[in-house]
Each structure stands twice: as structure tokens, then as C-alpha cells.
N, C-alpha and C positions, 0 to 999 in steps of 0.2 A: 581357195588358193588364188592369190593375188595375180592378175596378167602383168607380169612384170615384163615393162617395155623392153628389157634386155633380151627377152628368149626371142628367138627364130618362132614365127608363126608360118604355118603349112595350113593351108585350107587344100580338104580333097572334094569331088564332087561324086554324091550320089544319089543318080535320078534328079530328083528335086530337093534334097536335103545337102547340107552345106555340115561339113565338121571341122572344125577347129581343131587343131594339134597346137601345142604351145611352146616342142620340144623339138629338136631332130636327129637329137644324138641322147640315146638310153642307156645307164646299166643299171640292170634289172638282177637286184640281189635276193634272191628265194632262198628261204632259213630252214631248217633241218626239220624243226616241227612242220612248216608249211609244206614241203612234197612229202612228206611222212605219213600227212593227218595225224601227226602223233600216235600211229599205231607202232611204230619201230620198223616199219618198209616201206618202199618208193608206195605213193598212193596213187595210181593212175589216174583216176577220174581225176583227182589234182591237179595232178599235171599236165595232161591234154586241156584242160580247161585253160590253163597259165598258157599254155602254146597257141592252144588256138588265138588268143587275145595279142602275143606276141606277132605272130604269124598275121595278123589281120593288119596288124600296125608297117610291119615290115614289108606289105605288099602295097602298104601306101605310101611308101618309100623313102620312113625312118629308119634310122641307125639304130644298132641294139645289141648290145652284151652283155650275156647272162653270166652273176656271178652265184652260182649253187652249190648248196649245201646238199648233202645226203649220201656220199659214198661212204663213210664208216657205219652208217645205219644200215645201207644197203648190204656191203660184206655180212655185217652182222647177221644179218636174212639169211643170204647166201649159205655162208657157212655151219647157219643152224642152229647159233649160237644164244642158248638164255643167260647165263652168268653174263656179271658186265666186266671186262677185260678193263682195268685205266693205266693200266703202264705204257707209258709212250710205244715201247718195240713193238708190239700188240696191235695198238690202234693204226701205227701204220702197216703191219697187214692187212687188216680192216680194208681199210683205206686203197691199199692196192686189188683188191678182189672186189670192192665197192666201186670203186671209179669206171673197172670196162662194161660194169650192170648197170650204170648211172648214166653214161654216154650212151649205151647200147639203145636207153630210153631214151635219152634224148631224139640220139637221130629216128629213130624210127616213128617219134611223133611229129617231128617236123619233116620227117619225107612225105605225110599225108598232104601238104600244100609243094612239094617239090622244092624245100629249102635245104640249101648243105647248111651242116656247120661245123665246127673244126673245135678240136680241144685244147685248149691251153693252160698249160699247168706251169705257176709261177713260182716263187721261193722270193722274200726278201732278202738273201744274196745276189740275188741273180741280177736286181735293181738297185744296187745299192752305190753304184758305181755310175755313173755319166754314158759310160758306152751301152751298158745292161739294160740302162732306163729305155733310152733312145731307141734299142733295138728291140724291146718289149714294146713301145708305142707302135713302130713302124710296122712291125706283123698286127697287130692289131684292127692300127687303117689299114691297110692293105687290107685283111680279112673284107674289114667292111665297106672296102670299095669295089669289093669283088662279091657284092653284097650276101657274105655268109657269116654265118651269126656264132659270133665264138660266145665257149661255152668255157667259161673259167673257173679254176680253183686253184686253193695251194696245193702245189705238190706234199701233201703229206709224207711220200717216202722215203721222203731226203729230208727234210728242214725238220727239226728237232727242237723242243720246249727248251732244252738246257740251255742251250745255245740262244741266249734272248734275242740277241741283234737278228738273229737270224728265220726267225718266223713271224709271218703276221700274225699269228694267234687265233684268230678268228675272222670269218667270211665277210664281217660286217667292218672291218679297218681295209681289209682287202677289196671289198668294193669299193671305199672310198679312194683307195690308191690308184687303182682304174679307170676311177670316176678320171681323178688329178691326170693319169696318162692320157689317158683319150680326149681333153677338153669335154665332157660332156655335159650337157644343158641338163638335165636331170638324173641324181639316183634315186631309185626305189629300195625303200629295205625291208620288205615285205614278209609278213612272220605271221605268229598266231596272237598278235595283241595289237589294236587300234590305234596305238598311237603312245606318244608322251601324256603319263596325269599328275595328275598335283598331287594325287596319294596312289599307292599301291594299291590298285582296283581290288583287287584278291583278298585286300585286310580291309580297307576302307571302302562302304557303299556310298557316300558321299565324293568320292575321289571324282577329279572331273577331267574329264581329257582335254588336252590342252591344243587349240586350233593349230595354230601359227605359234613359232618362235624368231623373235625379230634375233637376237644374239644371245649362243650359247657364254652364259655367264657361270659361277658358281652355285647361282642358285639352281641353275636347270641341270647344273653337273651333281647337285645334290638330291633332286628330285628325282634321277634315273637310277636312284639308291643301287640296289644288289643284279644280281640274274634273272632272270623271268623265266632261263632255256632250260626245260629237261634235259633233252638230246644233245643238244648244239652244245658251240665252246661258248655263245656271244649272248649278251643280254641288253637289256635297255642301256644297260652304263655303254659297250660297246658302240651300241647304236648310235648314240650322242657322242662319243668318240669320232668314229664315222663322220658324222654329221658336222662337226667342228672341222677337221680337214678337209671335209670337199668344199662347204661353204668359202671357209676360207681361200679357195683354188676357181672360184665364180661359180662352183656349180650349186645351183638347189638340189635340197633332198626332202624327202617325205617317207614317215615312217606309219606303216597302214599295214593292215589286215589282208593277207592276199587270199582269204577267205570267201570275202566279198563280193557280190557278183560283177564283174567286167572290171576289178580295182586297177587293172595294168591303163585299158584303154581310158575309165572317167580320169583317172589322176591326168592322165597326157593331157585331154584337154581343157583343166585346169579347176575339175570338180573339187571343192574342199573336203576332202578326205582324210583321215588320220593326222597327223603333226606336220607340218610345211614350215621346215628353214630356208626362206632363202636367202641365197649367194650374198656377202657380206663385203663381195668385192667385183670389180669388174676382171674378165682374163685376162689370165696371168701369162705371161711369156712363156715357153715350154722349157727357159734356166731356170725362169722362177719357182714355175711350178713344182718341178723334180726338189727344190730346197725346202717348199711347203710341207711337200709328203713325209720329209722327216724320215728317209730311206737315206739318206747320204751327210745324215748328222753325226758328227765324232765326236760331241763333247758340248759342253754348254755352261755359261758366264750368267750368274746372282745376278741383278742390279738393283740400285737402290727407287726408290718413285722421280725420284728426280731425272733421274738416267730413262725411268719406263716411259715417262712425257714428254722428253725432249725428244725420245726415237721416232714420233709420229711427226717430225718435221726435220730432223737429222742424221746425222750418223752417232753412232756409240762411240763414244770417248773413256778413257780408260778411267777418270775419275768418279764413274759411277759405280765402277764392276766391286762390289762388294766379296764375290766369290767366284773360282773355276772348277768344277769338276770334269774327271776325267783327261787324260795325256790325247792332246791333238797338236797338228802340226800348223804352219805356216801355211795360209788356202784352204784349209779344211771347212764344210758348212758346218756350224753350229746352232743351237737355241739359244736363246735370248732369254729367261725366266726372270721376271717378276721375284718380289719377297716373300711370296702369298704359295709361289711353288708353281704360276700357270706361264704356262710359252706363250709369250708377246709377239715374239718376231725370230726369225731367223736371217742369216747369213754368210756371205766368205769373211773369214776372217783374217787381220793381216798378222799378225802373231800368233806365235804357238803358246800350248797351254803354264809352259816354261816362262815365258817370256811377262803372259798377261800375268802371272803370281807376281812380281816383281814389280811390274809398275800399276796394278791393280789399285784405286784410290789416289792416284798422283794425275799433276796434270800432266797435258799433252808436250807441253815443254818441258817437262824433266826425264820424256823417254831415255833420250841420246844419252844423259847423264847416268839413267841406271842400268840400261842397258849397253853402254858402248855403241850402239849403232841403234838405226828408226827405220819403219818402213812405212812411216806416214803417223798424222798427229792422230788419226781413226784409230782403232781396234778393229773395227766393222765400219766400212764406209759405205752413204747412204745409198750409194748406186747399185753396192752389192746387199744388200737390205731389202727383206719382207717384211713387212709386219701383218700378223694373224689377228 
């Protein structure tokens, strides 16, 4: 893993030996196979192992937020249960009887070093708004300036698969949304498979795992083919999901084996382990970032290649917009997509989705004329502009 001049370097001192730390601020995403062992229950030795390495790091006084997996497999335990339930209403019971036996472990492996830590259970409703965001980041530092180490998930008992807008889906986009609120210098998405390969390890013995990804492109979105997860909702495609939104928001991530011995502490400081993306930008302002995450997107504008090269020096202008999907208003953030289907960029838009049908492919001097009135020659103007 590259020392990339941008990370915060922590040197601690012990005795006569010197450690490097590369990060200061963690979230630390453990996947449903990893505390499980894949046997279908919390696996202790697991997890004490994961804590202790956390708990080592946090006493040398890093930041750290765990984003885990494992309270519908834990319910599962609990209740006794061998058929597998997949109807949504189900699994969030699961989920609610899984969640007080998942924290119950947590804390009482981190009271062995005298660490609080607090539970946080989110919803992408709940962020999807500007005050939500805001007020989900600020419990969070605060947690960790009160140095207690929150322990996240989605509230499974309320946010609902039907309702798309309205869940993350999987632990592995939810860390990276975390990653985006907390500013933080690294995620970890730590699972039962080593990393991104060039082939599906399982079909192909030739497959080779792949060190470093300088940018997720189409090829590496096509290389994380299908699921990998038994248990869990999230797979390699997620992962690289993930991965793509934190990058994009300055953070690196690394996708590795939390199998491993000591994988929490070598990755920090800066052992090459599993797949290492990083950060494809420097940080992002915390308006911008919330537009990254793609929690506060109502809609999103086709454009043509001419429109997708100019954004990296401009603003969008309406004579590129080949297409709008979805009804949004006036201020609303949206995506930016490429002809190929991939999010370029996002931003505030100054027309609604009404308005861009109508001068969509015109220039910027014929607004006034088809519209009656303008609210500038932009669509998106560059100040209010990310590009991913």
C-alpha cells in the first residue's frame, strides 16, 4: 500500500521500537461471513481477535468506527431457527432480536480494555436531507471525541427493500457512506475473500488478485461480476460500489481478509494487503461530500461526451443534456450520467426536471425564449458541481 503523502502519519513509541500508523480516522466494515466464521453465529474467537487489534489501535489514539454485520444471523441463533426465512417482515425480526445479542458482544469485548461504545443505527431516510446528514455526522464526532467507538448499522426494522430510496441495501455502501460523513482517511471492508481478482478465485485457479486499483473503471466494475456472500446482503460488486463512493469523497479503502492475522493493525500501517483504492481526490467540503454520497439525489440528466469533457473544466449547459429522468425541482442535487449509464458528477441543479425537458439540446440563449423566464445560462453550475 502506497504512503500516500495526503494521509495523516501517527508515529507511537514502544520501548525501542517505532510504528507507523498512516491513518487517524477508521471505519472498520466486518461482513456477516467474517464474525460468523461462516458457521451461521456471532464466532467469538473472531471477534475478540477483531477487538483486540481495534482496541490496540484506539489506545494509541486513532479514531474508529465499526460498521457490522451479523445481527440477522445472530437472531437466527437466538431463535433457534434452521429454515431460512427471506421475506423482508421476517428478517427484520431477525434483525431486532439479533441486534441486542450483537451489541451485547460487542460491549462486553471492549469492556476488557475499558472502552465505551455506543450503538448507532441509521436509515437512508434519515440522511437524506441536509439537516439528517449533518446531525448523523455530528453524533458521530462527538462520539469520537469523547473517544467511544460507535458501533453502526442499518436499522433494519424500519427501512424496507420496497422502498428503494430508502435503504442502503447492504453494510458494504453503508460504510462507505460513513466513510463520506466522518471525513475518514481509511475504510476497511473486511470479509472472507482477499481482495479484488482478475477471475472468480472459486471457478478460475489462475485468477490473480489484484494489488492496487488506481480507478474504478468499467472494467474493474465488471471484474467484481456476481456475489461472493452466503449470509450477508453485499458481494464483491458492492464492495467496488463502496469503493467508488468513498474514493471519490478523498477516502482510501482496502478490501482484505479479516481472517488474517493482525489485518486491522498491518493494513493501518500501510502493509500491502488485499486490493488498496486510493482516494481519487483530495477532501471534499462537508456540502460536497453529502452530494457525493448520493443520499440527497432526486433525479438525474443523460449527457452526450461532449457535455461529459467539458464538466471537468465547467459547468453543464443545457445543450448537452440528451436526457432527464425522474420529476425534480428547482435546487434539487442530482447525477450527472454519462451515455454508457456511469455517474460522472453530481450537483445543485438550477431548473426542474420540467423545465430541463424543454430546453434540453438548446442553447443557453434560447432559455428565456422557451421557457418565459431563466435562472442562469448553467443547468448545473460549476461551483455547485462534483465531479466523481
Amino acid at each position: 500500500m502506497a504512503k500516500d503523502k495526503a494521509k495523516r502519519v501517527r508515529i507511537k513509541e514502544f520501548g525501542s521500537f517505532q510504528e507507523v500508523v498512516l491513518y487517524r480516522r477508521l471505519v472498520v466494515k466486518l461482513g456477516t461471513n467474517l464474525v460468523t466464521g461462516g458457521l451461521g453465529h456471532l464466532d467469538l474467537e473472531v471477534m475478540a481477535n477483531l477487538i483486540d487489534q481495534v482496541a490496540q489501535l484506539h489506545q494509541q489514539g486513532l479514531e474508529i468506527i465499526l460498521v457490522s454485520s451479523g445481527a440477522i444471523a445472530a437472531g437466527r441463533d437466538k431463535l433457534a431457527l434452521v429454515r431460512e426465512h427471506k421475506d423482508i417482515p421476517f428478517r427484520q425480526v431477525l434483525a431486532a432480536v439479533g441486534q441486542s445479542c450483537l451489541m451485547h458482544t460487542y460491549e462486553q469485548l471492549f469492556a476488557k480494555y475499558g472502552i465505551v461504545v455506543a450503538q448507532a443505527l441509521l436509515t437512508k431516510a434519515d440522511m437524506s436531507d441536509r439537516a439528517g446528514y449533518l446531525n448523523a455526522r455530528n453524533t458521530l464526532l462527538t462520539l469520537l471525541d469523547l473517544r467511544v467507538i460507535p458501533i453502526v448499522n442499518e436499522n433494519d426494522v424500519v427501512a424496507i427493500d420496497e422502498i428503494k430510496e430508502a435503504k442502503f441495501g447492504d453494510n458494504d455502501n453503508l460504510s462507505a457512506m460513513v466513510a463520506n460523513l466522518v471525513d475518514a482517511d481509511l475504510l476497511m471492508l473486511l470479509g472472507d475473500v482477499a481482495g479484488l481478482y482478475t477471475a472468480d478465485p472459486h471457478l478460475d485457479p489462475q485468477a490473480k488478485l489484484i494489488p492496487k486499483v488506481e480507478r474504478i473503471d468499467s472494467y474493474i466494475e465488471h471484474l467484481a461480476g456476481g456475489t461472493d456472500s452466503r449470509q450477508g446482503t453485499g458481494g464483491m460488486v458492492t464492495k467496488v460500489e463502496a469503493a467508488k463512493l468513498a474514493t471519490s469523497s478523498g477516502v482510501a479503502v482496502v478490501i482484505a481478509d479479516g481472517r488474517q492475522p493482525r489485518i486491522i493493525s498491518r493494513l493501518v500501517q500501510g502493509e500491502p494487503l488485499g486490493t488498496f483504492f486510493p482516494s481519487v481526490t483530495t477532501k471534499l467540503e462537508s456540502r460536497k461530500r453529502w452530494m457525493v454520497s448520493g443520499l440527497a439525489s432526486r433525479g438525474k440528466v443523460i449527457v452526450d461526451a461532449g457535455a461529459a469533457a467539458a464538466l471537468k473544466k465547467g459547468s453543464l449547459l443545457p445543450a448537452g443534456i440528451k436526457e432527464v429522468e425522474k420529476g425534480f425541482h428547482r435546487g434539487d442535487v442530482i447525477d450527472i450520467v454519462d451515455l454508457q449509464g456511469t455517474r460522472i458528477a453530481c450537483g445543485i441543479s438550477n431548473y426542474s426536471s420540467a423545465d430541463i425537458e424543454v430546453i434540453k439540446g438548446a442553447h443557453s440563449e434560447e432559455i428565456m425564449s422557451l421557457l418565459g423566464y431563466e435562472y442562469g445560462a448553467e443547468v448545473v453550475h460549476r461551483n455547485n458541481l462534483v465531479m466523481l
